[in-house]
C-alpha positions as CSV (number, residue, x, y, z in Angstrom):
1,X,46.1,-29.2,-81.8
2,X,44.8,-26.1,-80.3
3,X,47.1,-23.3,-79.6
4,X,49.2,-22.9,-75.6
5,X,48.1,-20.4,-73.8
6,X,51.3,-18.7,-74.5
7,X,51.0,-19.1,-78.3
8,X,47.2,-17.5,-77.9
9,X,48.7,-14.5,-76.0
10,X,51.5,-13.7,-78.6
11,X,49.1,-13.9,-80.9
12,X,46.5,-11.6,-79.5
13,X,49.7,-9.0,-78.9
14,X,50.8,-9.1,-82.5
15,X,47.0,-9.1,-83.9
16,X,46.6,-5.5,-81.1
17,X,50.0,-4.1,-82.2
18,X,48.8,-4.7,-86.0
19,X,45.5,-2.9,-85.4
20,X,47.1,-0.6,-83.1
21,X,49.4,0.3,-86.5
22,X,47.0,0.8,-89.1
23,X,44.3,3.1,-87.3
24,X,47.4,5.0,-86.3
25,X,48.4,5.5,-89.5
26,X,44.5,6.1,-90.3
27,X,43.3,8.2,-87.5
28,X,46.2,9.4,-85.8
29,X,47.0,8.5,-82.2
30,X,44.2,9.5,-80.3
31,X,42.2,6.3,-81.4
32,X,40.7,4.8,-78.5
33,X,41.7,1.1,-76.9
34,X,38.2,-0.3,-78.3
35,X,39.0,0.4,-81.6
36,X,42.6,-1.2,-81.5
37,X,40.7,-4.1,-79.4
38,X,37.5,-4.3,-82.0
39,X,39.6,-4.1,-85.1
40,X,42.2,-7.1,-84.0
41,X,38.8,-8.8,-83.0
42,X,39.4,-8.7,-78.9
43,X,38.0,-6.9,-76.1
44,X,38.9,-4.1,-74.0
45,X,39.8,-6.0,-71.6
46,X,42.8,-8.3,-73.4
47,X,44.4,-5.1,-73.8
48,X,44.8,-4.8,-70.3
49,X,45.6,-8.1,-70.0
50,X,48.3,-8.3,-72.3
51,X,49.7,-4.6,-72.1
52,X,48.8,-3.3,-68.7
53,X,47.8,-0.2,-70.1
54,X,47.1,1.7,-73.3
55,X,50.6,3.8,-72.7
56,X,52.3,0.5,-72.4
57,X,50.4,-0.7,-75.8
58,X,52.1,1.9,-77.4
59,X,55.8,2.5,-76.0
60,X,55.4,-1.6,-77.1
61,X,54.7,-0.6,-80.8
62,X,57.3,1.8,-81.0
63,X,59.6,-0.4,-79.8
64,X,58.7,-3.0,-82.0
65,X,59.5,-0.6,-84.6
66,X,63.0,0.3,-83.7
67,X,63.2,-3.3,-83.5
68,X,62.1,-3.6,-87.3
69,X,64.7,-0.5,-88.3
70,X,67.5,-2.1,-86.8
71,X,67.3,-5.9,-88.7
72,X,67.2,-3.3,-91.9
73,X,70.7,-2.2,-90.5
74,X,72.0,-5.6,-90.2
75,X,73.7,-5.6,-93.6
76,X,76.1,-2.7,-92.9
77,X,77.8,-4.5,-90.2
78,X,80.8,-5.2,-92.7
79,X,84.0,-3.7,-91.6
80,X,85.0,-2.7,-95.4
81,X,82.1,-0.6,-95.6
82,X,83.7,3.5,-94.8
83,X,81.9,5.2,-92.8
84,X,80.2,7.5,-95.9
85,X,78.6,4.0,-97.1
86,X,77.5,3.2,-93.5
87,X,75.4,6.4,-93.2
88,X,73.9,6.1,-96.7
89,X,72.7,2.9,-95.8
90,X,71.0,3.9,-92.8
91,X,69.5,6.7,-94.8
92,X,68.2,4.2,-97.0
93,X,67.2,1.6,-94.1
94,X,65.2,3.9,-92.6
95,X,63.5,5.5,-95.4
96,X,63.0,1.6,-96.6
97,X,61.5,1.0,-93.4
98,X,58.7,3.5,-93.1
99,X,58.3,4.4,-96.4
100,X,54.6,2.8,-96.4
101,X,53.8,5.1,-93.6
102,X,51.0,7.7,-93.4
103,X,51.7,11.4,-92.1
104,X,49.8,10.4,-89.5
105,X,51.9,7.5,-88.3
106,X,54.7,9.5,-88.7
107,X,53.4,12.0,-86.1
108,X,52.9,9.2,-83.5
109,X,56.1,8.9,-82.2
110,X,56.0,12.9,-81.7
111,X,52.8,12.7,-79.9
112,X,54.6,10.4,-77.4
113,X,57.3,12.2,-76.9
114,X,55.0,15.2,-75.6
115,X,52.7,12.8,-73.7
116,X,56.3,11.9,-71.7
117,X,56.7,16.1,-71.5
118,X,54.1,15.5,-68.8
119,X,55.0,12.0,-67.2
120,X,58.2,10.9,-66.1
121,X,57.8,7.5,-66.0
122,X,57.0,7.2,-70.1
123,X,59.9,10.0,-70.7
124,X,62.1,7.6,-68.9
125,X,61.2,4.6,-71.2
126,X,61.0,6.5,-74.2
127,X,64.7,7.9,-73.2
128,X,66.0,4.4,-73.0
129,X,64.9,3.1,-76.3
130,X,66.5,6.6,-77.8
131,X,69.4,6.0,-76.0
132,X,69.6,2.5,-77.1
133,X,69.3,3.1,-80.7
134,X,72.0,5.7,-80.3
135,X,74.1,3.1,-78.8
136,X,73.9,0.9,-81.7
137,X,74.3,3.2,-83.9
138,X,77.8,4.0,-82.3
139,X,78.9,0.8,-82.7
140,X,78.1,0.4,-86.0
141,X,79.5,3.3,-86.8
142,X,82.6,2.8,-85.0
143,X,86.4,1.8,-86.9
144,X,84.8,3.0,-89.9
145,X,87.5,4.2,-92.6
146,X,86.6,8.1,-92.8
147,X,88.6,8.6,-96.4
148,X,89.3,6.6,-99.2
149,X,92.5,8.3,-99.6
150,X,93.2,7.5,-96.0
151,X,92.1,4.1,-95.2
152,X,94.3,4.5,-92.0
153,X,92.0,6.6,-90.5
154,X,89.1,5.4,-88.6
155,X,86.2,6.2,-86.4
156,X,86.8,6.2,-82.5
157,X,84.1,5.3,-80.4
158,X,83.5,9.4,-79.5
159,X,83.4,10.2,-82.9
160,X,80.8,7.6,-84.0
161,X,79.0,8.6,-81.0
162,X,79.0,12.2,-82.2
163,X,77.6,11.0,-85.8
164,X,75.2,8.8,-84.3
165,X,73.6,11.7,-82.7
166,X,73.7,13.6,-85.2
167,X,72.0,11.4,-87.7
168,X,69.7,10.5,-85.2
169,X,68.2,14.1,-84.6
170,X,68.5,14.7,-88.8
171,X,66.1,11.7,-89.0
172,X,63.9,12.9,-86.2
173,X,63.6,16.1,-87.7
174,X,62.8,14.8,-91.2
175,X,60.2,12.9,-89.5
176,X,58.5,15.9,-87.5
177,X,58.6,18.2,-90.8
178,X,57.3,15.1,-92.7
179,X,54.1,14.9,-89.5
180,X,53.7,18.7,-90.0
181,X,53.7,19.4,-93.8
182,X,53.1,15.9,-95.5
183,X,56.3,16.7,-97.6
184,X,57.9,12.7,-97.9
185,X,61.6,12.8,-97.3
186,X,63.4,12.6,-100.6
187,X,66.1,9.9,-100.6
188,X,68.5,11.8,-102.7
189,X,68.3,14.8,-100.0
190,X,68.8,12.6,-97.2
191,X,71.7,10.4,-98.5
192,X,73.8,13.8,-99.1
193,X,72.5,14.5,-95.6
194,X,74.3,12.1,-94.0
195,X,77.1,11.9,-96.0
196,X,77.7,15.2,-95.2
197,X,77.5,14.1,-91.5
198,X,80.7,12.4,-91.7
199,X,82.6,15.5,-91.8
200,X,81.8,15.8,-88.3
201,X,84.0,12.7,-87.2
202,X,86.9,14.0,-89.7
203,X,87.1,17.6,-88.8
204,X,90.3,16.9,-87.1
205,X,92.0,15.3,-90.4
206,X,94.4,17.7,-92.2
């Protein structure tokens, strides 16, 4: 039975997002809509088709990658974890999920976020998904027990939404040094890291 129209279509959108990936990671984001197209074995034309637009092509992929990061947090949802075990784990979600990744890939989420320097309507999209994976984050992070010896003591919602920040810009900045010098993140650095970061939602415990 041959494929719906709507099963062809998701297909050709994963098969561009798949090619879209690995010459990113190859050739860096300047790679041009025929090569995505040629390499997932389409035209031009389905790109525009299925995406609108080669800025839409790839606010979709990053998207889909956030997407991807945040099933790897999906385990850390139990309430028994403190909050020190919380942001270890996301350290080693995130490092889990892009650890396959190429300098160059790496660097493609910072090319965006200059492209949107210059246009509005991409820096408010871009903003949104930020600010989505902030809010999740928040909640995750949220009624977390700060100290063993204090199991009493938990996260508000303005403290986790401190932390969330927080962690959120350490990663991004791990990520931009990563683009720049091709120096991979060690996981031991960046689970004290965010450890660390706790301190920052128990500053006002004696």
């Amino acid at each position: 039975m041959p494929p719906t129209r709507s099963e062809a279509r998701d297909r050709n959108r994963q098969a561009l997002l798949s090619s879209a990936r690995d010459l990113i990671a190859s050739d860096g984001t300047e790679v041009s809509l025929s090569a995505i197209a040629q390499a997932a074995g389409l035209t031009t034309g389905a790109v525009y088709s299925i995406f609108g637009s080669r800025q839409n092509l790839l606010v979709e992929l990053l998207a889909e990658d956030f997407h991807r990061y945040q099933g790897a947090l999906a385990e850390l949802a139990d309430p028994e974890l403190g909050l020190r075990a919380v942001l270890v784990g996301v350290a080693d979600a995130w490092l889990t999920t892009y650890a396959g990744e190429s300098a160059a890939r790496w660097s493609f989420e910072l090319n965006l976020a200059l492209a949107a320097i210059r246009d509005p309507k991409l820096k408010a999209r871009l903003g949104d998904l930020k600010l989505g994976e902030i809010a999740d984050l928040s909640v995750l992070l949220t009624r977390r027990v700060l100290r063993e010896d204090a199991p009493d003591r938990r996260t508000g919602e303005a403290e986790a939404r401190i932390v969330a920040e927080a962690i959120r810009a350490l990663l991004s900045g791990i990520a931009f040094q990563y683009a720049m010098t091709d120096q991979r993140p060690e996981r031991a650095f960046l689970r004290s890291a965010c450890e660390a970061l706790a301190a920052l939602a128990d500053q006002d415990t004696p």
